[in-house]
TORTORKOL-457103 format. One record per residue: residue in three letters; chain; x negated, y, z of N, C-alpha, C, O, CB in turn. Coordinates in steps of 0.02 Angstrom, whole numbers, padded with zeros to 5 digits. Each point is the difference from the previous one (the first is absolute). Glycine has a CB too. Layout:
// residues N
ala, A, X, Y, Z, X, Y, Z, X, Y, Z, X, Y, Z, X, Y, Z
...
END
This chain:
// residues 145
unk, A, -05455, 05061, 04905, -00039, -00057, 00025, 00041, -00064, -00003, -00015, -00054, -00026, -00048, 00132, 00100
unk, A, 00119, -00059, -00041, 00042, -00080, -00006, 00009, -00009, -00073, -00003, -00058, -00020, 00079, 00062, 00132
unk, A, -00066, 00039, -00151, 00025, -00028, -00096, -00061, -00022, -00024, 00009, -00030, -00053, 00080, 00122, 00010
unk, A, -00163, -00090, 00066, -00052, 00000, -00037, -00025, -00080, 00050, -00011, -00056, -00023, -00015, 00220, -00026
unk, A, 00025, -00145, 00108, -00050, -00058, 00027, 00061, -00063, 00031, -00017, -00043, 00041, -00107, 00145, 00004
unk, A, 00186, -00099, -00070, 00060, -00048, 00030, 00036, -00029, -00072, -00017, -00052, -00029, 00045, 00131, 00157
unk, A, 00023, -00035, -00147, 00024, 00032, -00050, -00047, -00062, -00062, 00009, -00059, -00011, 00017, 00217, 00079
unk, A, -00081, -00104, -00100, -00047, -00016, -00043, -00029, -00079, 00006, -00005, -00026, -00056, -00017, 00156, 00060
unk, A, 00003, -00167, 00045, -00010, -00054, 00023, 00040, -00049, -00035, -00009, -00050, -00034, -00023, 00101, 00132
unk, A, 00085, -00010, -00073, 00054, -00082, -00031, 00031, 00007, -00044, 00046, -00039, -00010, -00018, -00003, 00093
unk, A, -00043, 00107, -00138, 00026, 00001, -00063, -00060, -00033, -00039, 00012, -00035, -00049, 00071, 00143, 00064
unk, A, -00146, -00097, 00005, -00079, -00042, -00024, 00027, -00089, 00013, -00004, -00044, -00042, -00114, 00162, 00104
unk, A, 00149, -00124, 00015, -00004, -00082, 00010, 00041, -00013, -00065, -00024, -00021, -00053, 00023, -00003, 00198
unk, A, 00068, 00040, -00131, 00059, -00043, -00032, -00032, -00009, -00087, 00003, -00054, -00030, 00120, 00115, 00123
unk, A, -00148, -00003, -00120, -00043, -00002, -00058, -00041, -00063, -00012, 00024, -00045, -00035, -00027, 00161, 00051
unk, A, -00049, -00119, 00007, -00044, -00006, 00002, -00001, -00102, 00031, -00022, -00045, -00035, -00002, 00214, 00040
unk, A, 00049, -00177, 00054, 00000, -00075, 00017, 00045, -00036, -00037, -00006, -00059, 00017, -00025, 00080, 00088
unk, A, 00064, -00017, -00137, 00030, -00061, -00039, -00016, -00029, -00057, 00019, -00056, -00017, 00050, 00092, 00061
unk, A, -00126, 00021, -00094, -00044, -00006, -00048, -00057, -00044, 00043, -00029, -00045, -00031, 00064, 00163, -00043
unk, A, -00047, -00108, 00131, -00068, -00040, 00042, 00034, -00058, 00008, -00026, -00046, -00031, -00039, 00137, 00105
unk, A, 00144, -00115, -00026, -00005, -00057, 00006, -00005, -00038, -00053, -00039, -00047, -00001, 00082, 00070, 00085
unk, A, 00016, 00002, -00164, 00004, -00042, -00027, -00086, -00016, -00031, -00012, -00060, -00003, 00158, 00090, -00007
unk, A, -00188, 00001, -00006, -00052, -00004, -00036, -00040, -00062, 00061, -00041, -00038, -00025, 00045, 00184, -00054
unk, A, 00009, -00153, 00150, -00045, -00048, 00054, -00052, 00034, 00010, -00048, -00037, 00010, 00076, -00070, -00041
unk, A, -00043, 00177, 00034, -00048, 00053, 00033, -00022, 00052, 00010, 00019, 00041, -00042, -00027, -00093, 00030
unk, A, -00023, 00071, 00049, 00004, 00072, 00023, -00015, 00020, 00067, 00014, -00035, 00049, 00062, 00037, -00125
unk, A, -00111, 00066, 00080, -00005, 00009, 00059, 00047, 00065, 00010, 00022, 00031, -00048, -00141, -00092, 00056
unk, A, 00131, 00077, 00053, 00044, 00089, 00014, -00046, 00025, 00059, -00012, -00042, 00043, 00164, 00017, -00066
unk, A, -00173, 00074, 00028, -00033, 00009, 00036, 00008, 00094, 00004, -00026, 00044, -00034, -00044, -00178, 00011
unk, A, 00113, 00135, 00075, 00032, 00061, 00022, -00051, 00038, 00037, -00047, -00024, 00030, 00160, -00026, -00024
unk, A, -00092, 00133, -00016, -00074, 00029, 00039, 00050, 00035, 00071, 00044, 00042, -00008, -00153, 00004, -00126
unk, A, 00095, -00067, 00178, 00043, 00035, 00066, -00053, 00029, 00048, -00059, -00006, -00017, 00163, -00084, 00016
unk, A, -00096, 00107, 00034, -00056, 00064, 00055, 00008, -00050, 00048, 00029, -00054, -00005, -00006, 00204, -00010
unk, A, -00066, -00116, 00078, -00013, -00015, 00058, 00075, 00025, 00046, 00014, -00018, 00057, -00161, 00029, -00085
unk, A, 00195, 00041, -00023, 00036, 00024, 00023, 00063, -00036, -00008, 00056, 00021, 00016, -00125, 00068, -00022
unk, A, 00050, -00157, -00028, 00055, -00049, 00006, -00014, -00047, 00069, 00032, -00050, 00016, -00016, 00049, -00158
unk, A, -00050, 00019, 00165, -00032, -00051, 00089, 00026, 00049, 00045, 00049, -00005, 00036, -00184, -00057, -00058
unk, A, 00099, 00104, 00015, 00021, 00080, 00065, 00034, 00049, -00027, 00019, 00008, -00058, -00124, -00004, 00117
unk, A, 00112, 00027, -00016, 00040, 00096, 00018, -00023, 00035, 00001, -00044, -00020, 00038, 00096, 00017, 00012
unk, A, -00063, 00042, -00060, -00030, 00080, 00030, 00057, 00054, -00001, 00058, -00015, -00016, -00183, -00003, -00038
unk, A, 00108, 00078, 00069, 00043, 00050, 00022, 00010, 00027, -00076, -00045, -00002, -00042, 00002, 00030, 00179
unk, A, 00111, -00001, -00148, -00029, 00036, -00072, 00010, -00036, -00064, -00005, 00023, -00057, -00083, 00024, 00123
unk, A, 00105, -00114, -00042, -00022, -00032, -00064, 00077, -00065, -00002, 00009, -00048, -00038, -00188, 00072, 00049
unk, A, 00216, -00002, 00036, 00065, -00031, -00021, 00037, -00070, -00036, 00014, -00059, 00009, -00039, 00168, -00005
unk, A, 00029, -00042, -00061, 00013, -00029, -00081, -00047, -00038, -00044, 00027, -00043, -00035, 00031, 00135, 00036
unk, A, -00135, -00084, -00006, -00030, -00027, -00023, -00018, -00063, 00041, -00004, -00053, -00031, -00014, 00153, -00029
unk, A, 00005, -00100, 00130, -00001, -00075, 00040, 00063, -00043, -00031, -00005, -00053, -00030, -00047, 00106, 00157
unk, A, 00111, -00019, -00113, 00068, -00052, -00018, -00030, -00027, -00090, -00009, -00058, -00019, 00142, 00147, 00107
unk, A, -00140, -00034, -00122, -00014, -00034, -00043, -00061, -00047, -00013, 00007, -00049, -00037, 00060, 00129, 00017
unk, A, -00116, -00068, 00043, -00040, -00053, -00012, 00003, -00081, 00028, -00017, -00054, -00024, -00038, 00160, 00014
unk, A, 00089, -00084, 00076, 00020, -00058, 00036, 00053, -00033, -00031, 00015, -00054, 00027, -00050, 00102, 00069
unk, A, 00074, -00029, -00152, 00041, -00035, -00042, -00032, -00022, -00047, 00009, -00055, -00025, 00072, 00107, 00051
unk, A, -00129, -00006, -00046, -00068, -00059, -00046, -00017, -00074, 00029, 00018, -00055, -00023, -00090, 00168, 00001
unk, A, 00037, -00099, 00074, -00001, -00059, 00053, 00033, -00042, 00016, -00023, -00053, 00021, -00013, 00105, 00006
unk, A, 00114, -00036, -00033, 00057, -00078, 00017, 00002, -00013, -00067, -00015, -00059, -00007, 00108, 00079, 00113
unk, A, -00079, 00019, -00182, 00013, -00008, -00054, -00045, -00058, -00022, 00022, -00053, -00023, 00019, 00169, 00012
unk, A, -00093, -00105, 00020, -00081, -00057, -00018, -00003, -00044, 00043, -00036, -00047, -00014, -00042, 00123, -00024
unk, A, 00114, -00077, 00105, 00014, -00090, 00033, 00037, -00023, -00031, -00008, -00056, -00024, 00002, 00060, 00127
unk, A, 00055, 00030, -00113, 00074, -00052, -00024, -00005, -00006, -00053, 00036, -00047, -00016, 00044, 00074, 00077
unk, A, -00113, 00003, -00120, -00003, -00004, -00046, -00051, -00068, -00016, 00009, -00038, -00049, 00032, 00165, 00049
unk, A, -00101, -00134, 00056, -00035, -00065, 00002, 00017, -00064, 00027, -00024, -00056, -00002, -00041, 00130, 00000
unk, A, 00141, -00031, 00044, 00035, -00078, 00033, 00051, -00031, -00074, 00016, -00059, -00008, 00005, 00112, 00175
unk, A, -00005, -00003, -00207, 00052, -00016, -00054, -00025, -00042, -00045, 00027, -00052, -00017, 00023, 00150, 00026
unk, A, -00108, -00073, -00031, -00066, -00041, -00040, -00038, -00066, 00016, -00037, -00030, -00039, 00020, 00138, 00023
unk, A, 00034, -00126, 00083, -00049, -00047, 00025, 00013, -00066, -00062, -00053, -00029, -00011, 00058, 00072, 00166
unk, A, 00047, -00069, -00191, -00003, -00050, -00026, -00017, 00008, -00067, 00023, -00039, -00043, 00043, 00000, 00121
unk, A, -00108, 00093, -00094, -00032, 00009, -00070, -00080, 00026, 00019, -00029, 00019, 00051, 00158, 00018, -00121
unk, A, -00150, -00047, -00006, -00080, 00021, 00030, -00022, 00067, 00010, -00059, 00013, 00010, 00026, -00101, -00066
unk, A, 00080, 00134, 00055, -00016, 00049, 00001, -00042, 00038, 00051, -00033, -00038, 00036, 00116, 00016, -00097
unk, A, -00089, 00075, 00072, -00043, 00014, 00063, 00040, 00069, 00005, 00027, 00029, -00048, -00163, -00097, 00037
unk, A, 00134, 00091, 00087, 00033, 00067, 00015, -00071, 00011, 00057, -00024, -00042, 00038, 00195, 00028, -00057
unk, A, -00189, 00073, 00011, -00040, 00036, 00055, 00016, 00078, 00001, 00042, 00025, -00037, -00140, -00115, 00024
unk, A, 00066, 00119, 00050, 00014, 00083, 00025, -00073, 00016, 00003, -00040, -00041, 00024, 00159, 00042, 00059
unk, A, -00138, 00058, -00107, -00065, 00014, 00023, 00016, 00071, 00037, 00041, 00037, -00026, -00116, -00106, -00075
unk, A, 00042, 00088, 00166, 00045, 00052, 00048, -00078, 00047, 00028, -00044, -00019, 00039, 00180, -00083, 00015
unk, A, -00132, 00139, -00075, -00058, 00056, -00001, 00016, 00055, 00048, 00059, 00018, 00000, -00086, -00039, -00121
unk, A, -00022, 00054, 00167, -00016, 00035, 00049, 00005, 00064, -00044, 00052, 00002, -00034, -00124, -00086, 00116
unk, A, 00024, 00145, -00091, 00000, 00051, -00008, -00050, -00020, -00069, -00055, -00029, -00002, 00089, 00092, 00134
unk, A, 00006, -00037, -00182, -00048, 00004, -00063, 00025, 00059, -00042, 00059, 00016, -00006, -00084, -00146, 00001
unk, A, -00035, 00166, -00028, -00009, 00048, -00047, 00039, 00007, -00049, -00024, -00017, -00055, -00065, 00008, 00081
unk, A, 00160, 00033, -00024, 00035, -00001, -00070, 00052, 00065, -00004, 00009, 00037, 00048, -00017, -00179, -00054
unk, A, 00035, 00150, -00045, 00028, 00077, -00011, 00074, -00012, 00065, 00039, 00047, 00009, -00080, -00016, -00186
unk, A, 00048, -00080, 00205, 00070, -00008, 00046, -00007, 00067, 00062, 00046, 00037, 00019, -00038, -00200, -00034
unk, A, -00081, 00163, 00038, 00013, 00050, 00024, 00010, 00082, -00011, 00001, 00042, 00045, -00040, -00135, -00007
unk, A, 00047, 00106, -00101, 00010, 00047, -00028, 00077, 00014, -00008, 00029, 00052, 00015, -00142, -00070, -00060
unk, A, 00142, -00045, 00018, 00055, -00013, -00002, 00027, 00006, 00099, 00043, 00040, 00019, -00068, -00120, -00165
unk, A, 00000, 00045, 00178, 00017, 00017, 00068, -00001, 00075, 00037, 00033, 00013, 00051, -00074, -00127, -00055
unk, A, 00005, 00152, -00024, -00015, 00055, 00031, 00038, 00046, -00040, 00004, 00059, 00015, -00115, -00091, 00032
unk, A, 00140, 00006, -00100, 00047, 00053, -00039, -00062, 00068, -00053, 00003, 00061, -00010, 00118, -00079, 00144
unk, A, -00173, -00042, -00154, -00042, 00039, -00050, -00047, 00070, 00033, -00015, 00052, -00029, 00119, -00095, -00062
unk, A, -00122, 00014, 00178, -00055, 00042, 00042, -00051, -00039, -00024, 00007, -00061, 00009, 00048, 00105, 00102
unk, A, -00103, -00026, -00138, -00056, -00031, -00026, -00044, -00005, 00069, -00027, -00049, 00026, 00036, 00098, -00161
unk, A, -00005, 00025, 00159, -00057, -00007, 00092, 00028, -00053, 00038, -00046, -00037, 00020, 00026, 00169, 00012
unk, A, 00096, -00159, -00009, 00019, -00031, 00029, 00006, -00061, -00013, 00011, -00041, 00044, 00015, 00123, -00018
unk, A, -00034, -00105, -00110, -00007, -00064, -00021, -00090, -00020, 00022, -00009, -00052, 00032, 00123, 00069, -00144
unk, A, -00147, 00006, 00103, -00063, -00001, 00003, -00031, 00006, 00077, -00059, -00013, 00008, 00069, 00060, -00130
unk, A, 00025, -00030, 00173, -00017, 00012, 00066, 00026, -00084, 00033, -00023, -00017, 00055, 00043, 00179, -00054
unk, A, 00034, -00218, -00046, 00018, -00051, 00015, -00060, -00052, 00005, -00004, -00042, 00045, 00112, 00082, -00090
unk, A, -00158, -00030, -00012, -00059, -00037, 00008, -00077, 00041, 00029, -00052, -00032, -00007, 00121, -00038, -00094
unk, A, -00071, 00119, 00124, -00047, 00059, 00029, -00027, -00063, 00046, 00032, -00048, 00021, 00036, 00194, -00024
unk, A, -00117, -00135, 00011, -00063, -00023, 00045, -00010, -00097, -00017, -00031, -00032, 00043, 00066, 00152, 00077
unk, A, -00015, -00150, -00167, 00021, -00063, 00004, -00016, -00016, -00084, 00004, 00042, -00045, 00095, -00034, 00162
unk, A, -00118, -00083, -00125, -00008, -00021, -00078, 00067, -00056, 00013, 00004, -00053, 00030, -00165, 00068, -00075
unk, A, 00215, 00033, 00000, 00072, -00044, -00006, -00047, -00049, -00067, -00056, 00003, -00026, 00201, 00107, 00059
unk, A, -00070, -00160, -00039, -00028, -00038, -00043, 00027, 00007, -00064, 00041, 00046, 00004, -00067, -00114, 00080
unk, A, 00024, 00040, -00157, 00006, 00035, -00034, 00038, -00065, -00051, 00014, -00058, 00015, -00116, 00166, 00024
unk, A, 00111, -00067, -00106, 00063, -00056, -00034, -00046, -00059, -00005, 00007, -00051, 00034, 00080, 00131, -00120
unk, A, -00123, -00073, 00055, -00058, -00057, 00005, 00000, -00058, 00047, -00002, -00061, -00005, -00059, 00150, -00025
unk, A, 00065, -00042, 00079, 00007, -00060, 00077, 00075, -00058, -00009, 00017, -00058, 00007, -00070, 00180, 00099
unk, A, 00071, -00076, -00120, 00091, -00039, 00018, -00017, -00018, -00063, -00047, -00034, 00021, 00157, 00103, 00060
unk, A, -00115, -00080, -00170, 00002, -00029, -00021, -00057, -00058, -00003, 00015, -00044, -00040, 00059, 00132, 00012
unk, A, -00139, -00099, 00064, -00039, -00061, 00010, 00059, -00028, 00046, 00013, -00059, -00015, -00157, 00095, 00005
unk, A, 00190, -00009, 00068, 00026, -00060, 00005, 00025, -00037, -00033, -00012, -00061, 00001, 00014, 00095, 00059
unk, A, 00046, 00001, -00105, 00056, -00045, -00034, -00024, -00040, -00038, 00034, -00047, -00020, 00040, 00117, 00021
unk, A, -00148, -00059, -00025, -00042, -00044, -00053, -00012, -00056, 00036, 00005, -00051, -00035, -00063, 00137, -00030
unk, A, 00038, -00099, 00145, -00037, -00019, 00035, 00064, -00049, 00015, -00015, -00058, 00017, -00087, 00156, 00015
unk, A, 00190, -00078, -00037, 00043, -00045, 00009, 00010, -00041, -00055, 00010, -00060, 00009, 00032, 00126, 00064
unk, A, -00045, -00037, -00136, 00020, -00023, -00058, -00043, -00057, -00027, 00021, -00040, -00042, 00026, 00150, 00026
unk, A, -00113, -00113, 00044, -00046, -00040, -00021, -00012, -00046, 00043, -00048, -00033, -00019, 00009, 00107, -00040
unk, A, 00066, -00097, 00124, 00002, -00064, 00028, 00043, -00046, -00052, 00040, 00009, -00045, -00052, 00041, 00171
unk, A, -00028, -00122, -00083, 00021, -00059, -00056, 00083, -00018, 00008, 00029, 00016, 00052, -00162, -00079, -00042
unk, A, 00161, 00038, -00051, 00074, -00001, 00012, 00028, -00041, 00067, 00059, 00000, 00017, -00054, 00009, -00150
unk, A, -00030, -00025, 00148, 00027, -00039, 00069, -00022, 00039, 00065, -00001, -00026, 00056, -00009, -00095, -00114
unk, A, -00010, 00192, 00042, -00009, 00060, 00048, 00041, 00032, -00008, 00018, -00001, -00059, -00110, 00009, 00067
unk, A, 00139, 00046, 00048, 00027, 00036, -00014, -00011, 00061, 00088, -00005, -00013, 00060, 00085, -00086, -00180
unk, A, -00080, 00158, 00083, -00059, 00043, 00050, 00082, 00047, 00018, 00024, 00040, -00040, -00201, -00026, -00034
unk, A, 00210, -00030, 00140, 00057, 00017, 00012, -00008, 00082, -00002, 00044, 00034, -00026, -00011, -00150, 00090
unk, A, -00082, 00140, -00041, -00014, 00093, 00010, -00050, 00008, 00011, -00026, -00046, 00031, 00105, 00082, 00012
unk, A, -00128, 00027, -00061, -00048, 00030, 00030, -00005, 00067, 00003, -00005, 00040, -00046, -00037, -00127, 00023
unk, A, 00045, 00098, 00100, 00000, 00072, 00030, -00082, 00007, -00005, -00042, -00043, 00012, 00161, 00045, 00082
unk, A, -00129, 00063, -00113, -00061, 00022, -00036, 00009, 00072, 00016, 00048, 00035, -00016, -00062, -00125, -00081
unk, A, -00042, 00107, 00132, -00028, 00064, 00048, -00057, 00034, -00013, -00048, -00038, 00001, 00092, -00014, 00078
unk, A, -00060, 00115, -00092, -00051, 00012, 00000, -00055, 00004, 00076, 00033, 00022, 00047, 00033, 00024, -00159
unk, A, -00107, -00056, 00122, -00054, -00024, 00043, 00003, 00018, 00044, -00003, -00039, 00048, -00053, 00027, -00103
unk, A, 00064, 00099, 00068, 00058, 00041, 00044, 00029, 00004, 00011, 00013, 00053, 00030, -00021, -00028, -00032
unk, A, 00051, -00072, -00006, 00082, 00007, 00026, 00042, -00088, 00021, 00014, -00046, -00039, -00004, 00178, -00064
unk, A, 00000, -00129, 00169, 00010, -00046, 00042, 00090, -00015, -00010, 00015, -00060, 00003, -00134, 00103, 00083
unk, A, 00165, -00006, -00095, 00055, -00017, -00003, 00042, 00054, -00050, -00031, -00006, -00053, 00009, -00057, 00172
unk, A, 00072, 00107, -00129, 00036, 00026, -00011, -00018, 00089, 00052, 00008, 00057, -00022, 00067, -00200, -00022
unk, A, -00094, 00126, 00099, -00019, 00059, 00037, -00040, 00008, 00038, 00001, 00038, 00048, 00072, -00025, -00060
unk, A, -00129, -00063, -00009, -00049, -00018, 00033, -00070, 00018, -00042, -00036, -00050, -00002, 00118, -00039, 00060
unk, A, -00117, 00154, -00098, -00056, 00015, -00033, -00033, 00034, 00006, 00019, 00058, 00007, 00015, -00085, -00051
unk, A, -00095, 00015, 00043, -00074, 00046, 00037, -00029, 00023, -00073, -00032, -00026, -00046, -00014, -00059, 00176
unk, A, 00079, 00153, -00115, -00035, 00045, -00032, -00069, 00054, 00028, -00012, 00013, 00059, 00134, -00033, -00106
unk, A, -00149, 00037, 00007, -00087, 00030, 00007, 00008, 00071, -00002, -00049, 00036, 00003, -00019, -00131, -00070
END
């Protein structure tokens, strides 16, 4: 988790922003969880890491402020993707019991955001959007059926 969602980040930044400044644009727009805001039990390593998503994409927008660039985070609740498979160590019942009684949201969702950041006019810049499915109030807060 830390080599992929810390690690990976800033081998993508250092890449990737100096081709943006010199060119005068660009957007970055990092995908971090809800689990870069809160804690839960269990979940440790992946909070630290996401929450290093989360300082990485301030400072990275405080470093940027004198170019046009844009830095945002888009930070998603519980959505439908093979991670929990990967989390459960390849229990297919136990990946699938994570979204049981509830419509998680889906890649779709999290990518209308980033469209939804990328396409404000340039003198917008959309610092984050935490994005939840309809059921679910916080990190440990979801009404399932």
């Amino acid at each position: 988790m830390i080599q992929t969602n810390v690690m990976g980040l800033l081998y993508i930044t250092r890449a990737v922003v100096p081709g943006m400044v010199a060119r005068g644009r660009g957007d970055i727009v990092n995908i971090g969880s809800i689990a870069g805001h809160e804690v839960y039990p269990n979940g440790n390593v992946y909070c630290a890491s996401k929450h290093a998503v989360t300082a990485l994409t301030k400072g990275l927008r405080m470093d940027l402020v004198d170019t046009p660039l844009r830095v945002s985070t888009v930070d998603p609740g519980l959505v439908e993707t093979e991670f929990s498979m990967v989390r459960f160590n390849g229990d297919q019942e136990r990946a699938k019991k994570a979204y049981q009684g509830l419509e998680p949201l889906h890649g779709e969702d999290v990518a209308g955001a980033v469209i939804f950041i990328v396409t404000r006019p340039r003198h917008v810049q959309i610092g984050e959007i935490i994005i939840f499915p309809t059921a679910q109030a916080s990190s440990m807060v979801v009404s399932r059926k």
